[in-house]
C-alpha positions in Angstrom: -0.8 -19.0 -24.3 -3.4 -17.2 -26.3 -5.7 -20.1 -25.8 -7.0 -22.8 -23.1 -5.6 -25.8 -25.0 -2.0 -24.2 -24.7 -2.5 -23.3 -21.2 -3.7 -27.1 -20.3 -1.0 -28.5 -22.4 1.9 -26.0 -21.2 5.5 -26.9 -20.4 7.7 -26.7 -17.5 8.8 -23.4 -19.8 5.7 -22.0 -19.9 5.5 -22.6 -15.8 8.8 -21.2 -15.6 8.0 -17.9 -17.4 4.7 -17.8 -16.1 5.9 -17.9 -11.8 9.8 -16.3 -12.7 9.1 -13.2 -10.7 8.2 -15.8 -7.5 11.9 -17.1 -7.8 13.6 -14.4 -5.7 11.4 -15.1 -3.1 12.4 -15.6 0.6 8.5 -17.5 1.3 5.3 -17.3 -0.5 1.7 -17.5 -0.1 -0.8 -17.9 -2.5 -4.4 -15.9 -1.9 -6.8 -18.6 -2.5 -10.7 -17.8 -2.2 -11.7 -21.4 -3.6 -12.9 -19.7 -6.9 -11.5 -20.8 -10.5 -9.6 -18.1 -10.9 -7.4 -18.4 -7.7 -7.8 -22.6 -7.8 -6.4 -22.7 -11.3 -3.5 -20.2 -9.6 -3.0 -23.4 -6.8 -2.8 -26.3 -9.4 -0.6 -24.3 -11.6 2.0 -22.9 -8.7 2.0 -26.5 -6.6 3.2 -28.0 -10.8 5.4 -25.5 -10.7 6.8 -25.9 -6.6 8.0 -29.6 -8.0 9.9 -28.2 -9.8 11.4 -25.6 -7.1 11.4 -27.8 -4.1 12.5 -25.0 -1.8 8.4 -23.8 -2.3 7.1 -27.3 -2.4 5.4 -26.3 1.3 4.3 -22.8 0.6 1.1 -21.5 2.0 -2.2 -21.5 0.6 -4.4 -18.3 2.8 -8.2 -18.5 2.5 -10.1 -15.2 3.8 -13.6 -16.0 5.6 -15.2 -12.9 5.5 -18.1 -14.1 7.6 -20.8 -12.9 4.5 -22.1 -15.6 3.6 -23.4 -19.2 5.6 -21.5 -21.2 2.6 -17.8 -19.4 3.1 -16.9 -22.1 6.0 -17.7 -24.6 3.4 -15.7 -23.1 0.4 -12.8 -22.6 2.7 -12.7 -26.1 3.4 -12.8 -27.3 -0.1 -9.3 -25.0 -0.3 -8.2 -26.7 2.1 -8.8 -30.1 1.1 -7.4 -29.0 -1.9 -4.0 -27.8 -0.7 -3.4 -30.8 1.6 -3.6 -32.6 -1.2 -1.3 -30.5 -3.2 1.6 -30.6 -0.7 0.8 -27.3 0.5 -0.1 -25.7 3.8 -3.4 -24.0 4.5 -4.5 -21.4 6.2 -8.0 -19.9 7.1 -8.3 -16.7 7.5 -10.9 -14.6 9.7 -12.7 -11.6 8.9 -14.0 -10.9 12.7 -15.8 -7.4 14.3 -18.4 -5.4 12.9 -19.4 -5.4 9.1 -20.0 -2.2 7.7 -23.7 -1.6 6.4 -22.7 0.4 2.6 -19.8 -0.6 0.5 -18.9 -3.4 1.7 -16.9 -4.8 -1.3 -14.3 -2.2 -0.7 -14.2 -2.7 3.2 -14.0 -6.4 2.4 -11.2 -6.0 0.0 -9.0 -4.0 2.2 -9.7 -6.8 5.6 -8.9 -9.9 3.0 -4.9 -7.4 1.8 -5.0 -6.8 5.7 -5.2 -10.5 6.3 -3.5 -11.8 3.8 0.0 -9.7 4.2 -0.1 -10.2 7.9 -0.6 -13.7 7.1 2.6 -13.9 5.1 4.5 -12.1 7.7 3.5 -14.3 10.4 4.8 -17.5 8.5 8.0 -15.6 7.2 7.2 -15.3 3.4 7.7 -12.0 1.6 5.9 -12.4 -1.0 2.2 -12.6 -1.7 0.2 -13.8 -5.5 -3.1 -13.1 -6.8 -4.8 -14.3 -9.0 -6.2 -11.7 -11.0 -6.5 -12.3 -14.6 -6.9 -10.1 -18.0 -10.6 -9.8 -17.7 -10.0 -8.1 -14.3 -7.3 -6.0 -15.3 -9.6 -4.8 -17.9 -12.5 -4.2 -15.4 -10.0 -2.2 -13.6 -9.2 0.3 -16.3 -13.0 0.6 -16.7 -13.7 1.1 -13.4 -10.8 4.0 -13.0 -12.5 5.8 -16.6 -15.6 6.2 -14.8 -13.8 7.7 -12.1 -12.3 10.4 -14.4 -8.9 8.9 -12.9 -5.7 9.9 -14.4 -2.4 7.6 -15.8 -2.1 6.3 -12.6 -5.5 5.1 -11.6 -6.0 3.8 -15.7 -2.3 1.8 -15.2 -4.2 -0.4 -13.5 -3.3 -2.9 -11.3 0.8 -4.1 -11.6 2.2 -7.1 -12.1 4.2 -6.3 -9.0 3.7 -4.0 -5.8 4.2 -3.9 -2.1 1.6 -3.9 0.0 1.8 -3.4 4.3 6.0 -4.5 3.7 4.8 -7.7 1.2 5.3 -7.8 -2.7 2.0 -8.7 -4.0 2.9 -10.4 -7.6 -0.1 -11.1 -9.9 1.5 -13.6 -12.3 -2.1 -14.4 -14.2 -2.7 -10.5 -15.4 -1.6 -12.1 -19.2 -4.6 -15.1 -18.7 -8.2 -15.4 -19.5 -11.2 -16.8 -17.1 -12.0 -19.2 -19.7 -8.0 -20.7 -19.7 -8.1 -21.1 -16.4 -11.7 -22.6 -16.2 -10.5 -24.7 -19.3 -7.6 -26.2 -17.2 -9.5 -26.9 -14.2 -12.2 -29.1 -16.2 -10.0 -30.7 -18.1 -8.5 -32.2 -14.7 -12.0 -32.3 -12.9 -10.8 -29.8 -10.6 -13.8 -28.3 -8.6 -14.2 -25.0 -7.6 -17.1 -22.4 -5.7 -19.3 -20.0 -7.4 -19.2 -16.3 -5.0 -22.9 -15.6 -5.9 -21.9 -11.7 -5.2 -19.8 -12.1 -8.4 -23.6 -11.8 -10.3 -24.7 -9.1 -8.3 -25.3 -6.4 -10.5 -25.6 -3.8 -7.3 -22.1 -4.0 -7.5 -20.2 -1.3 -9.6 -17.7 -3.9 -10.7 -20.3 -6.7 -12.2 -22.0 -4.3 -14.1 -19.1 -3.3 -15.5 -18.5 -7.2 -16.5 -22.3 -7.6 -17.1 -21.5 -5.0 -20.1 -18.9 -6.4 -21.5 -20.4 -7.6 -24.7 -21.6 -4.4 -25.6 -18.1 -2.7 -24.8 -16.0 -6.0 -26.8 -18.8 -4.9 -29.9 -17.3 -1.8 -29.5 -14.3 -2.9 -30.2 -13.1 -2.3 -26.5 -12.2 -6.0 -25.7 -10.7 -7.0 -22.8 -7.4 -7.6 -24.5 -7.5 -3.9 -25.9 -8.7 -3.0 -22.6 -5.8 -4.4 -20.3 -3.2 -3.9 -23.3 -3.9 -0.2 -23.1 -3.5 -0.2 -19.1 0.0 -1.9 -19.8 1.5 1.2 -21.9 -0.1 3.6 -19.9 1.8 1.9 -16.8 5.0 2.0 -19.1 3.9 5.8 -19.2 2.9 6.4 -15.5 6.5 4.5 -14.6 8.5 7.2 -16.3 6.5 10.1 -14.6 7.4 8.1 -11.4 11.1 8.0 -12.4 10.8 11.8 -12.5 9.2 12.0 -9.3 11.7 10.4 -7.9 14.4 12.8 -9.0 12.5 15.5 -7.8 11.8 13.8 -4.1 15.6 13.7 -3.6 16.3 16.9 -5.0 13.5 18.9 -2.9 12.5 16.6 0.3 13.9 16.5 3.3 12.8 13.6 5.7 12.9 14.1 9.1 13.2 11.2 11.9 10.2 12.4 13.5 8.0 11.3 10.5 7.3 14.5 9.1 8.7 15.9 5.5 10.0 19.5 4.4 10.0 20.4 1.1 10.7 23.7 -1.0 7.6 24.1 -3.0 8.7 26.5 -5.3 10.7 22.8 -7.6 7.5 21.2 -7.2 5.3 23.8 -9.2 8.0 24.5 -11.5 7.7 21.1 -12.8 5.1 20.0 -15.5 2.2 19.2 -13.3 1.7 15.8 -13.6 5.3 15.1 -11.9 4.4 17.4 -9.7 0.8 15.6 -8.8 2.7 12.7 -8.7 5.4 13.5 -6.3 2.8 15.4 -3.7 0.8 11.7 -4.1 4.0 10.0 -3.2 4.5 12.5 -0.3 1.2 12.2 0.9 1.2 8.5 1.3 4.8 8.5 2.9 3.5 10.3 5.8 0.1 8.7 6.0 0.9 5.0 5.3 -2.1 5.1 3.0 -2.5 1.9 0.5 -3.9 4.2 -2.3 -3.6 8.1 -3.7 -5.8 10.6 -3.0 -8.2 10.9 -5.0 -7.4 12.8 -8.2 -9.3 15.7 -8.3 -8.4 16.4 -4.2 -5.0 16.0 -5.4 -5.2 18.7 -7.9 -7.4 20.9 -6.1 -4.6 20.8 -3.3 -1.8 21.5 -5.8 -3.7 24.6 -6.8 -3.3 26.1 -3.4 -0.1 24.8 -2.6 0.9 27.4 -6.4 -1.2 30.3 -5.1 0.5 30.3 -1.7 3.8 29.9 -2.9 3.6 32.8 -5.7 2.0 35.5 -2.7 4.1 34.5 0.1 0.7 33.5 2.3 0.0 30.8 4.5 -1.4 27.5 4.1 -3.3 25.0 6.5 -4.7 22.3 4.4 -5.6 18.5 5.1 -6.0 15.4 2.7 -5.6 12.2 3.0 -4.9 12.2 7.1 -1.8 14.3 6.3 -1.8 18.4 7.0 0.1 20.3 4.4 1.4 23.3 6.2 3.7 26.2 5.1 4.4 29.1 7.2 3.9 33.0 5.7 6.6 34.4 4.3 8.6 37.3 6.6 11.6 39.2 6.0 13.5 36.7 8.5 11.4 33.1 6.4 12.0 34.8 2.6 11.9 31.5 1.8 9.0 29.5 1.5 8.5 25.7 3.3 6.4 23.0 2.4 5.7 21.0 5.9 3.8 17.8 6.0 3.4 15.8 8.7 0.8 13.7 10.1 -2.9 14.2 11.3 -3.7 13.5 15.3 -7.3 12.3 14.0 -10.2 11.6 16.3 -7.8 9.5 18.4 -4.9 11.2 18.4 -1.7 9.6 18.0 -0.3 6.2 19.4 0.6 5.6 23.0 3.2 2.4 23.5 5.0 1.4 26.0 8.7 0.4 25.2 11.6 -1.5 27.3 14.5 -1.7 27.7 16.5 -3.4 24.3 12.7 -3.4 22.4 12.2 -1.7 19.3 8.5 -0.7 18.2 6.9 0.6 15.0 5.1 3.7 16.5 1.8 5.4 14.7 3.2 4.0 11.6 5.8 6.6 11.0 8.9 6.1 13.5 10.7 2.6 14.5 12.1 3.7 18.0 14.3 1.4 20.2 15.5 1.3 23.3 19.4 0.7 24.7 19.1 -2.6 26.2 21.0 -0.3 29.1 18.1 1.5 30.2 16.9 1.2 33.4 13.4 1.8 33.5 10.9 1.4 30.5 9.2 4.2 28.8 5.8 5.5 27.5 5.9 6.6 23.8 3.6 9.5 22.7 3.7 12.9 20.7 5.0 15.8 22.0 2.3 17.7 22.4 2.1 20.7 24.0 5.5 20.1 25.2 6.6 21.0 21.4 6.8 24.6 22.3 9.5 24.0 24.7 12.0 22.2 22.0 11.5 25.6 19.8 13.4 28.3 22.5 16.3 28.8 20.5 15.4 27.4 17.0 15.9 29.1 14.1 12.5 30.9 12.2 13.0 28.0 9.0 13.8 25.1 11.7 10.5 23.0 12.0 7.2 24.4 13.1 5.6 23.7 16.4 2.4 22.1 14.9 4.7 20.2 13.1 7.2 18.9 15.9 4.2 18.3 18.5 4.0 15.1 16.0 7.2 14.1 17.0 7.7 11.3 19.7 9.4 11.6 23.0 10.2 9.2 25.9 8.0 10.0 28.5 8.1 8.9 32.3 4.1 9.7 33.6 4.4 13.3 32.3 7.8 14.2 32.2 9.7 14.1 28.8 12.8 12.4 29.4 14.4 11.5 25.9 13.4 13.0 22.7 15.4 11.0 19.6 16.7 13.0 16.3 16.1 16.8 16.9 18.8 19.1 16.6 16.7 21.4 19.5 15.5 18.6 22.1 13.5 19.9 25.4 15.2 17.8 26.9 19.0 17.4 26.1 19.9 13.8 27.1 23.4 13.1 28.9 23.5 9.5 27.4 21.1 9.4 24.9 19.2 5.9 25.0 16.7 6.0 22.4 17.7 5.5 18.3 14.6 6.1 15.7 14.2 5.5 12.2 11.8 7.1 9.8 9.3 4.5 8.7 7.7 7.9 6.4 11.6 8.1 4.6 11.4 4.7 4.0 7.9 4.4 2.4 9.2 7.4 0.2 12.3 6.2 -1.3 10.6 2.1 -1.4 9.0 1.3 -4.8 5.5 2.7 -4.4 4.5 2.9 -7.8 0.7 1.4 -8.5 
């Protein structure tokens, strides 16, 4: 499809090559801002749903982000469009307080935010965009001026998961112009985001240069071809990562990690940047890495504490990196890393009997239906210090554990679920938790 008459003219092959990663699929929805881009994406997937009836009546998500007086209007062009199509439709709210500087960014995280809690409120698991080869080359360009390593220049994959959704990106191979092509050769229309020629934004002066770069010899295809084999490059280093997560890391129920530093600075340093990324973003639940240069400053120090034995008390990225001094009774040194309270501090929730809640985005903690009385869930606290009488000097740190959450009736701890050393020892224990932080590690989080 190197052209727009092959894409107008493709084949139910072409279709079926083009959406084969959607056919695993338990539900999709299609991100659709009423652009030609993501309208193209709609005409294409609904040819395509004839011939997959189970998708015929997928949903089609349109984000309103409230920005601009003709948004209601393009929305509605969607979903006229949809309806039309056989598809559902869904409009899509960006509500509260806008913020008053970059507010591309902001508005890109609300639309994923939308969008994947869309697709989990109608059942689907899977989410597509349509981003094309122009924007995959923007991308790349984008991460150079950063100074961004392999992973930020991989760009953005065909596949990831986003907030428990796969977001698939099917068009990454395709030009604007193709898609454009097919929509005028059907008299498809389609809306014009004005923002997309604002040249205050980073990104559209970046496309506004474009013909100088492509004189260059840096064209788009080069561009987004070079971002593929780095990405080939950047998946290996993750397969090495990986190795080293299981071999090091231990995950604890609590949502906190431990971690023998000395295997990750013995390794070449970008594994080893790339599995402290990967940490980091288990415990926080952050979309994105760290940015590089934080990364590698915090690598540093994580080497020079290790080699003299000292302590360490370092935060990035919401998450504190802690390891203890070394003593004659901790020869040993530990990597801790554990969550952050923040401004707010950590989650209260209130759980009951035969209920199972996903607390501060790091523990899934149910209740036995048996129970008799329901519980407030919160942090241990202060109340920490208590669960360490008797611990050993390697078992986990208090700042650490007073992370951890306990079952809590007004203030007294009843239940704490997962330690080895509870406060409180529990007769019939009636809580069960599950590390939401192990499984973010040990899911596919490459991007």
């Amino acid at each position: 499809m190197a052209n727009a008459p092959d894409l107008i003219s493709m084949t139910d092959d072409d279709l079926a090559a083009l959406f084969k990663p959607l056919e695993t699929s338990r539900g999709i929805v299609l991100g659709v801002s009423g652009g030609a881009d993501s309208t193209a994406l709609m005409f294409l997937f609904a040819r395509w749903a004839r011939l997959h009836p189970r998708f015929a009546d997928s949903h089609v998500a349109t984000v309103d982000h409230g920005l601009r007086p003709e948004s209601v209007a393009e929305a509605e062009l969607v979903a006229r469009q949809a309806n039309q199509l056989g598809l559902q439709h869904i409009t899509l709210t960006w509500t509260g307080e806008k913020p008053s500087s970059d507010i591309q960014n902001a508005a890109r995280t609300a639309r994923y935010k939308l969008l994947t809690d869309a697709a989990k409120a109608v059942d689907a698991d899977t989410l597509v965009i349509a981003h094309t080869l122009e924007d995959q080359a923007e991308t790349f360009l984008l991460a150079l001026a950063r100074g961004s390593g392999v992973y930020g220049l991989s760009g953005m994959p065909g596949e990831r998961m986003l907030h428990g959704v796969r977001i698939v990106r099917p068009l990454l191979s395709l030009r604007k112009s193709q898609l454009m092509a097919l929509l005028q050769a059907q008299n498809v229309p389609w809306s014009e985001d004005p923002s997309n020629r604002n040249d205050r934004y980073r990104r559209v002066k970046m496309r506004q240069a474009t013909p100088l770069i492509e004189g260059l010899g840096l064209t788009s295809t080069t561009l987004a071809a070079t971002a593929t084999r780095l990405g080939r490059a950047a998946s290996a280093l993750d397969a090495y990562a990986s190795r080293l997560i299981s071999a090091s890391t231990t995950c604890h129920v609590g949502g906190y990690l431990n971690l023998h530093p000395r295997q990750l600075i013995d390794e070449p340093e970008e594994v080893s940047l790339r599995t402290l990324a990967r940490l980091l973003r288990a415990v926080s639940g952050a979309d994105y890495n760290p940015r590089l240069e934080r990364l590698e400053r915090l690598l540093d120090e994580i080497r020079s504490a290790t080699q003299s034995g000292t302590r360490l008390h370092r935060t990035l990225s919401g998450v504190i990196a802690h390891m203890p001094q070394v003593t004659r009774t901790r020869a040993t040194p530990h990597l801790w890393l554990f969550a952050e309270a923040g401004r707010d501090g950590f989650e209260t929730k209130q759980l009951h009997p035969g209920q199972t809640i996903d607390w501060d985005n790091r523990v899934r903690i149910t209740l036995s239906p048996d129970a008799s009385e329901s519980y407030s869930i919160r942090c241990l606290g202060a109340s920490a210090k208590k669960a360490m009488r008797g611990a050993e000097p390697d078992d986990v740190p208090v700042a650490a554990l007073a992370t951890h959450p306990g079952a809590w009736r007004a203030d007294e701890l009843i239940e704490v679920a997962g330690l080895e050393n509870p406060p409180v020892p529990a007769k019939h224990p009636m809580l069960t938790a599950q590390s939401l932080v192990r499984d973010r590690l040990y899911a596919s989080v490459f991007c």
